[in-house]
N, C-alpha and C positions, 0 to 999 in steps of 0.2 A: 821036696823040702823047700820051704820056705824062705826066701831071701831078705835077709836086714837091712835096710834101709841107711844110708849113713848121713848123721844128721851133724851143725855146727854146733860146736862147743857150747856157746851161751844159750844154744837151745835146751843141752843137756841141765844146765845148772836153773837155766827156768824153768825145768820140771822137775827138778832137788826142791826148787823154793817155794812151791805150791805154784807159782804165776808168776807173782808180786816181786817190781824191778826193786836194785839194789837202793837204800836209801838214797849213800851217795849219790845219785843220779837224779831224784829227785829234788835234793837240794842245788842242784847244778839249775834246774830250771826255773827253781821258784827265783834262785839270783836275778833270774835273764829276767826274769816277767818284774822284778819289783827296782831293777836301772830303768826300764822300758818307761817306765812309770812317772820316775822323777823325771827324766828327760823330759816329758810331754809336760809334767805340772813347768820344770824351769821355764821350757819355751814361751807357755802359756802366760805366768806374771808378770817371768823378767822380762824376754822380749816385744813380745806383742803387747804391754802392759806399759811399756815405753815409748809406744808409737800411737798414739789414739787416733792419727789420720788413717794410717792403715788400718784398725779395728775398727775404727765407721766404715772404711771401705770395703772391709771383706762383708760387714754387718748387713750394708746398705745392699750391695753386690749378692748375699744369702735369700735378701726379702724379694730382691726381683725374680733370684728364681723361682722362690715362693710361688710369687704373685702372679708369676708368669709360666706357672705347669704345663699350661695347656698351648704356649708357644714354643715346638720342641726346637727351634731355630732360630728363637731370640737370645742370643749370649750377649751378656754386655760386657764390653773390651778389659783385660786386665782376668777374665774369670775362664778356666778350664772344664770344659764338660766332655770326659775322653766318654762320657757312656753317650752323647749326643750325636748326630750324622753332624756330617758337615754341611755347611749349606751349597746350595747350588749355582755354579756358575752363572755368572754375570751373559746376558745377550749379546751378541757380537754390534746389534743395530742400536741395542739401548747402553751404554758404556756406564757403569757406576759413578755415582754422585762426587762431585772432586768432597774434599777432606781438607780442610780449613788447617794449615798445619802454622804450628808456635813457630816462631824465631830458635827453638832447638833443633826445630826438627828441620829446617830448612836444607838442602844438601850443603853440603861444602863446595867452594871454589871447584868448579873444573867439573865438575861432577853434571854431566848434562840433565836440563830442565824439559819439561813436557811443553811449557809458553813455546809460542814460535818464535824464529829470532828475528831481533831488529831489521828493520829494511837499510839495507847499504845503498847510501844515493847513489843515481847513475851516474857516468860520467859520459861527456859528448863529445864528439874530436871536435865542436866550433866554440867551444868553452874557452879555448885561448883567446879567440877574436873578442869574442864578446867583454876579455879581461882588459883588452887594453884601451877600453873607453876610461878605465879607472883610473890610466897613468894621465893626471892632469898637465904634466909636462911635454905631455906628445902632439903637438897638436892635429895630430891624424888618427891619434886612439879614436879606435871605435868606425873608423872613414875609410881603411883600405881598401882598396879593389884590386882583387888580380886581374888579369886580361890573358885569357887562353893564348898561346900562337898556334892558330889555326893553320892549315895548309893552304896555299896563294890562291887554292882555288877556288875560295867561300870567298875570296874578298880581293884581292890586289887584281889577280889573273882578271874579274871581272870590268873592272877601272881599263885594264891596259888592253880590251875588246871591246870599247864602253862603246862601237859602232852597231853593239849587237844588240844593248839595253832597252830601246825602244823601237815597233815597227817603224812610227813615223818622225821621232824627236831624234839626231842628232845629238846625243846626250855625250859627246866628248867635249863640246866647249863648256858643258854647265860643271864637269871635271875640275875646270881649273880652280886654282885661288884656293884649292883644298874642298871644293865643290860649293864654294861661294857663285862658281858663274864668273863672265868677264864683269867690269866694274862697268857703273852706271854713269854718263855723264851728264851733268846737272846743267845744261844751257837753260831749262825754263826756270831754275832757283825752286826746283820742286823739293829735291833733295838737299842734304851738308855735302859740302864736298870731298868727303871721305866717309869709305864705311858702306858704300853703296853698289850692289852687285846684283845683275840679273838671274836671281837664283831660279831656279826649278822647282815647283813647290813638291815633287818626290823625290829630293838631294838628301832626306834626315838621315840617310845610310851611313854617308861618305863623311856626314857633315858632322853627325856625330862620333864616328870612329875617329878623326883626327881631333874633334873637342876632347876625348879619350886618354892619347897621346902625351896630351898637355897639364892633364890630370896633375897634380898636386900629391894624391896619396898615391899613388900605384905601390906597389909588394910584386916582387918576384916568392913570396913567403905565402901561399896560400893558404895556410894555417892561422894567421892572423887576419885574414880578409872579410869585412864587411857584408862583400856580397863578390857575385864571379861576373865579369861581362866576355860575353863572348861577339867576338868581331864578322858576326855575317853579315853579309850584305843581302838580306833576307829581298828587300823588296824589290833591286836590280835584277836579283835571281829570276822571282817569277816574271818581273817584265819580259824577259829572255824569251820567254816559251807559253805566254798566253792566246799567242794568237799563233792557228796554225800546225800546234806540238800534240801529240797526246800527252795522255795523264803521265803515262812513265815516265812521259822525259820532263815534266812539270814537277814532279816527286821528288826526281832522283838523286838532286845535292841536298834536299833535307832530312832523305831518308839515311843519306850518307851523312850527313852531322852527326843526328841523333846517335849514329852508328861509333862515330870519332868520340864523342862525350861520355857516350856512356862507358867507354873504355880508359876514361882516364881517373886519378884517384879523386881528382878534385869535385867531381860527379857523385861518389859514394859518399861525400861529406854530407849530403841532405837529401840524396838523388836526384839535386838539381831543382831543389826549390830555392837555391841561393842564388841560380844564374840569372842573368837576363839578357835581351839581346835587343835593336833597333830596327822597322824594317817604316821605309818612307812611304807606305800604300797602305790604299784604307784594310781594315782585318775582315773582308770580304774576301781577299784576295787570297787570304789564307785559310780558307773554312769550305772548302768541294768537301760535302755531306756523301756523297754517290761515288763511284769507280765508272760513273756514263762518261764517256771520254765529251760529250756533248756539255757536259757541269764546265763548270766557272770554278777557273784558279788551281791553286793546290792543295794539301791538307796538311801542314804544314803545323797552323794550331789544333790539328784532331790527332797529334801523333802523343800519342800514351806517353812519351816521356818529355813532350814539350808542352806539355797540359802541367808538368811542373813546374817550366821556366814561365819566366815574366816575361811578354813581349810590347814592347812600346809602338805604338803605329801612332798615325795620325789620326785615323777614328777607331774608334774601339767599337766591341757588343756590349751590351747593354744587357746582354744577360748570359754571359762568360764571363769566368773568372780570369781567365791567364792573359788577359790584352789589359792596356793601360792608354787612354790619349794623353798623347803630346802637344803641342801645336807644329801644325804646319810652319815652313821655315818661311819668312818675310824679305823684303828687298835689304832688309838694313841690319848691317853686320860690326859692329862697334868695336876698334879695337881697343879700345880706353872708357874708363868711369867719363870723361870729361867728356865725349860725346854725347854717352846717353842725357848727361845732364843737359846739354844744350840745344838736345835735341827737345829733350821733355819742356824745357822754356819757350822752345820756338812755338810747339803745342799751343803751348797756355793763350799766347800772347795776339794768335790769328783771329782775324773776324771770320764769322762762320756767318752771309748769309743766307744758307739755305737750310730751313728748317731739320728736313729730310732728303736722300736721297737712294738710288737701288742703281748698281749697276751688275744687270743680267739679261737670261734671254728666255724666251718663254721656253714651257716644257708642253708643248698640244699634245705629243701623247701619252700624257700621263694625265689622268684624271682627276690623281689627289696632288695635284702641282696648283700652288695658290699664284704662280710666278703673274699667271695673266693678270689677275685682280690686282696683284701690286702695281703692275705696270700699270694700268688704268689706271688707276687711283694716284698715282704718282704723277699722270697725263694732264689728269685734271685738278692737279693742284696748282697752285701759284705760289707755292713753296718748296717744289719738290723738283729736282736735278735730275733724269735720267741718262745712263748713260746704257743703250742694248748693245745688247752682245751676240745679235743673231748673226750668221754666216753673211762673211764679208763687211764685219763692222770690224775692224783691224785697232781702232781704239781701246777695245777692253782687253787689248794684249799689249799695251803700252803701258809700263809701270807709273811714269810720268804721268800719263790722262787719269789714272783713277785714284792715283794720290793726292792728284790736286784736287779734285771731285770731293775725295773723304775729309780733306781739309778741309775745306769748304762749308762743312755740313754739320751740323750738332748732333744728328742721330744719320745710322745706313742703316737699311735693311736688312736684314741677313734671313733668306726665307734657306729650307733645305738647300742643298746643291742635287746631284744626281744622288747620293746620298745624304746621308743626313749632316755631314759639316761642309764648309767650304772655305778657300785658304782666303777668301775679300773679308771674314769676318777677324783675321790678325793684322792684317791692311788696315782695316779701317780704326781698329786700336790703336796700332802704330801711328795713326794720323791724328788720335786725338778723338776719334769720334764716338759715340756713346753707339755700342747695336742692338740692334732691334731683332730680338729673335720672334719665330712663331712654332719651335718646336724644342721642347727641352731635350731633344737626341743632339742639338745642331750645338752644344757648349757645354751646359747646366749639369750634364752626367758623363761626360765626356772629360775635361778637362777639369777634375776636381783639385790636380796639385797644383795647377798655376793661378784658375781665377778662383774667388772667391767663394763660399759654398751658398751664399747669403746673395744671390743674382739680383735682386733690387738693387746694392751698391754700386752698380755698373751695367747695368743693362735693362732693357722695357722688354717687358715679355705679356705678346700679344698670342692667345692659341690661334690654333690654323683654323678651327671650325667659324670663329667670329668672323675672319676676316672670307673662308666659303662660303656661308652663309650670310656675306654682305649683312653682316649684325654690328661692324667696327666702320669706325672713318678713323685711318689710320692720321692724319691731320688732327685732328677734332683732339685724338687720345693723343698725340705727343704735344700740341697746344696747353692741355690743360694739366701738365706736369709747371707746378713753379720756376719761375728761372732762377731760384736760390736751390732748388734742387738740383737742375740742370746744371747749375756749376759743379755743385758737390760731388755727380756722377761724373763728370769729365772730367773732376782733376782726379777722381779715382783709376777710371780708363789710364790718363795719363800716367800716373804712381805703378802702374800696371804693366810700365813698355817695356825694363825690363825682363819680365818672368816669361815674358810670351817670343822673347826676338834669341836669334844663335847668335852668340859673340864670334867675332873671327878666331877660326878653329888655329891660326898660327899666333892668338896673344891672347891674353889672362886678363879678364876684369878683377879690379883689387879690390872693393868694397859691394858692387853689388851683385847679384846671382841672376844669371841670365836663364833659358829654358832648359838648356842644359844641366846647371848645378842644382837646379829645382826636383828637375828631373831623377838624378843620381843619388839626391839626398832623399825622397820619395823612395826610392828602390831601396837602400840603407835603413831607414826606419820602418819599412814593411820586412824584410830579412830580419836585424835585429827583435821585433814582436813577435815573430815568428818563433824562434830558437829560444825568445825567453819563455812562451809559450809551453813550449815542447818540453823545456826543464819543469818548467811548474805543473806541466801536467794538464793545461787548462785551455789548449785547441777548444775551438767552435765547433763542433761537434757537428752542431744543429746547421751548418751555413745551407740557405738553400741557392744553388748557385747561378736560377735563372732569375734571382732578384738581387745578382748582385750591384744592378742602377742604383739599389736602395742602398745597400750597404755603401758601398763610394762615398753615401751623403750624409753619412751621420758623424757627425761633430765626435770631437775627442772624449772618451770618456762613455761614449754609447755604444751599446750591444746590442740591443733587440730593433727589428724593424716590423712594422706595420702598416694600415693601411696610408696609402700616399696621393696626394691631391693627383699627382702625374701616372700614376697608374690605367686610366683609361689610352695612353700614348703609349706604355709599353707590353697592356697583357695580349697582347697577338702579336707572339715574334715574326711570324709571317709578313707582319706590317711594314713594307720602308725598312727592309733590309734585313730582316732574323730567318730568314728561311735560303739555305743557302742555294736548293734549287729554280725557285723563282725573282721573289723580286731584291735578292739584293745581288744577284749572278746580274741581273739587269742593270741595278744602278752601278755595278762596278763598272760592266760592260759599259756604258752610258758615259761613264766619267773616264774611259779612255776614248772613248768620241768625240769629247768636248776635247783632250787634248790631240787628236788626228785634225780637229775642225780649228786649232787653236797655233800649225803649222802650216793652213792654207793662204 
């Protein structure tokens, strides 16, 4: 038997009715279909019939797809294409095109930017010093110095052993007076009778730490400081231990400075590009290139963090950076303006006459020593004074005999010493007399902050090869200078006595600037350039630092150097003193010779 199926209700009455749904029902959907209708017509007039920028735009927006069928990936912005893919990620190497956006579309406040952000100036811990050059009521804005306190045994301790400072000098009476030396007395009227002291022409240690002392601006406030001086007595040091010591013991209290300094804050302010310090020996002394205990000196300026500081010696390199010439300290130590002036009168007012004069001693083993030919030529003139200084002529160690000589004289010779300066060449200034170099190591690139840069004003400069090669008559060539010239250079010499001589380190000149404040205010304005430098951002990048002879000589305002007339005298540092294991270990050596031969 057959089973019936059981079916829904309205299926039953859909096979009562043939098929065909209830009318009702069909009028229920013609409704829906004929609201559908007018809705689309309303939108169509009223709406979009009142916006004609929109219906250009959908208009505009319909033709590109048009026109653009066959780009399935070009949509242009504002249009939906759900039947289109999406386009394809951007390359991580090539980053999409930036998007030019309206001032709507800008983000809002706070809202971070894609730009990078502004650079925030830096800040420098020597930015206070540098501010109080602006307090025009200070009169030390901008001038501070602090002064380390060192341990007694860079400097006092040395003074109070000073039996130890030289093999064959006795250097405890040049101690005295503040290391002026005992005082000079004037029975031939060579000298003023004050002001006059047998100094030691390697005293600038002692002579300047107590000119120091007296200073004007000192700051216990390192923070506002100029520049830092620190109080060794560099060049007593190595005296100590040149003859005799090895290298350890030659090292050993600079390696212990360096050690002390860098451990202190005032150190981290620049790492010691702010410091400086004084040593009274040539910078020979301090330049042993080798660890052969057989080398010359110590290394002292090759220590990696005294290649920072500044060092003042009497002669510098000529092609290093970190040394500075000073002059050699002279017999005459002024403790008042009213000296110098009377002295600079007495200058003016002497007859002078001997054309020229030299007093030295020959150099026979030395080859490139012009010393014989000057003597000669000074023999045989009948203008020319000499005074030798070979072993057992006791006169050219008499301050008196060669001052009166220099007085005497319109022009002194000044040829090399064992090195290339010598302390008869601020003697003979001091006296008024105009000198005569034959090598630009021996002044000209040496002493740029006290003489002139401009060496015609004050001095004849004859090369060394005219006068070896008997090509000069040194007569003949200071003859044929005008005597209206010859004035003009001498009272410059003299306007010059000043800058070149120590004031006495226990009183204060009140109007002029002796070598010392020339000196300190030099160190101040190369610190200051320095740090404004460093803010602006605008260090010399390019400095090449074996031509720093050139840089020394370029006038205010000049940056780039080039080729230099004096260039054949400095491109072989080997030459007269750049080579620290031959000949300038020799001329240091040489130049304590002269002072062994200078206590006989």
């Amino acid at each position: 038997m057959r089973r019936r199926s059981v079916l829904p209700s309205h299926h039953d009455d859909m096979e009562k009715g043939g098929g065909k749904p209830p009318p009702s029902r069909l009028c229920f959907l013609a409704t829906l279909c004929a609201m559908f209708w007018v809705l689309i017509f309303y939108f169509h007039f009223v709406v979009i019939g009142n916006e004609p920028d929109a219906s250009t735009a959908q208009t505009a927006a319909a033709e590109v797809l048009i026109g653009h069928a066959d780009l399935p990936f070009a949509v242009p912005d504002g249009v939906s294409r759900p039947d289109l893919p999406l386009a394809p990620p951007a390359r991580v190497s090539e980053p999409p095109p930036p998007v030019a956006r309206s001032k709507e579309e800008e983000p809002a406040a706070g809202v971070r930017k894609e730009e990078a952000p502004p650079k925030v100036a830096a800040s420098y811990p020597f930015e206070r010093a540098l501010k109080t050059a602006e307090n025009k009521s200070d009169p030390c804005g901008g001038r501070y110095i602090y002064v380390h306190e060192l341990p007694p045994r860079f400097n006092e301790d040395m003074i109070r052993d000073c039996k130890r400072l030289s093999v064959w000098t006795n250097m405890c009476r040049f101690m005295s007076n503040d290391g002026l030396g005992p005082p000079l007395g004037n029975e031939e009227g060579v000298f003023s009778n004050t002001g006059w002291y047998a100094t030691n022409q390697f005293s600038v240690d002692v002579i300047f730490g107590n000119r120091m002392k007296q200073y004007e601006c000192l700051t216990k406030d390192s923070s506002i400081a100029a520049a830092v001086f620190v109080p060794f007595y560099a060049g007593f040091d190595v005296a100590r231990y040149l003859w005799g010591y090895n290298i350890s013991m030659r090292d050993a209290a600079s390696l212990d400075l360096v050690d002390w300094l860098r451990k202190r804050p005032e150190w981290n302010v620049m790492g010691g590009r702010d410091h400086f310090l004084v040593a009274g020996r040539i910078t020979w002394d301090f330049r042993r290139l080798t660890e052969e205990e057989s080398d010359w000196g110590n290394k002292l300026l090759f220590l990696p963090a005294a290649k920072n500081m500044s060092m003042l010696v009497v002669e510098s390199s000529p092609w290093n950076a970190n040394d500075f010439g000073i002059p050699y300290p002279t017999y005459f130590h002024p403790a008042k303006d009213a000296d110098v002036f009377l002295w600079q009168d007495r200058m003016r007012s002497l007859e002078r006459p001997w054309l020229f004069s030299f007093a030295g001693a020959p150099r026979p083993g030395d080859p490139k020593s012009i010393r014989g030919q000057l003597i000669d030529q000074c023999r045989s003139s009948s203008v020319c004074k000499l005074l030798e200084c070979d072993l057992g002529e006791s006169k050219c160690h008499s301050p008196s005999t060669i001052m009166k000589m220099f007085q005497s004289s319109l022009f002194c010779l000044q040829p090399q010493g064992d090195s290339y300066t010598r302390r008869s060449a601020f003697d003979s200034m001091l006296a008024g007399c105009i000198p005569v170099f034959f090598h630009p190591g021996s002044a000209y690139v040496q002493y740029t902050w006290h003489l002139p840069k401009n060496y015609t004003r004050y001095s004849v400069f004859i090369p060394e090869d005219d006068i070896r090669m008997r090509n000069a008559s040194i007569e003949e060539r200071l003859k044929s200078i005008h005597p209206d010239m010859v004035k003009k250079m001498r009272e410059e010499v003299i306007n010059l006595i000043p800058r070149v001589i120590y004031a006495d380190p226990r009183s204060k000149l009140e109007t002029l600037k002796d070598a010392f404040d020339v000196s300190v205010d030099a160190i101040i304005n190369k610190v200051t350039k320095l740090r404004r430098d460093i803010i602006a951002d605008c260090e010399d990048k390019d400095f090449i630092e074996e031509n720093s002879w050139k840089y020394d000589l370029l006038e205010d305002g000049q940056h780039t150097i080039g080729p230099h007339e004096w260039d054949p005298f400095f491109s072989k540092p080997k030459d007269k003193g750049g080579d620290s294991s031959s000949s300038s270990a020799e001329a240091a050596k040489n130049s304590w010779r002269i002072e062994q031969r200078s206590q006989n």
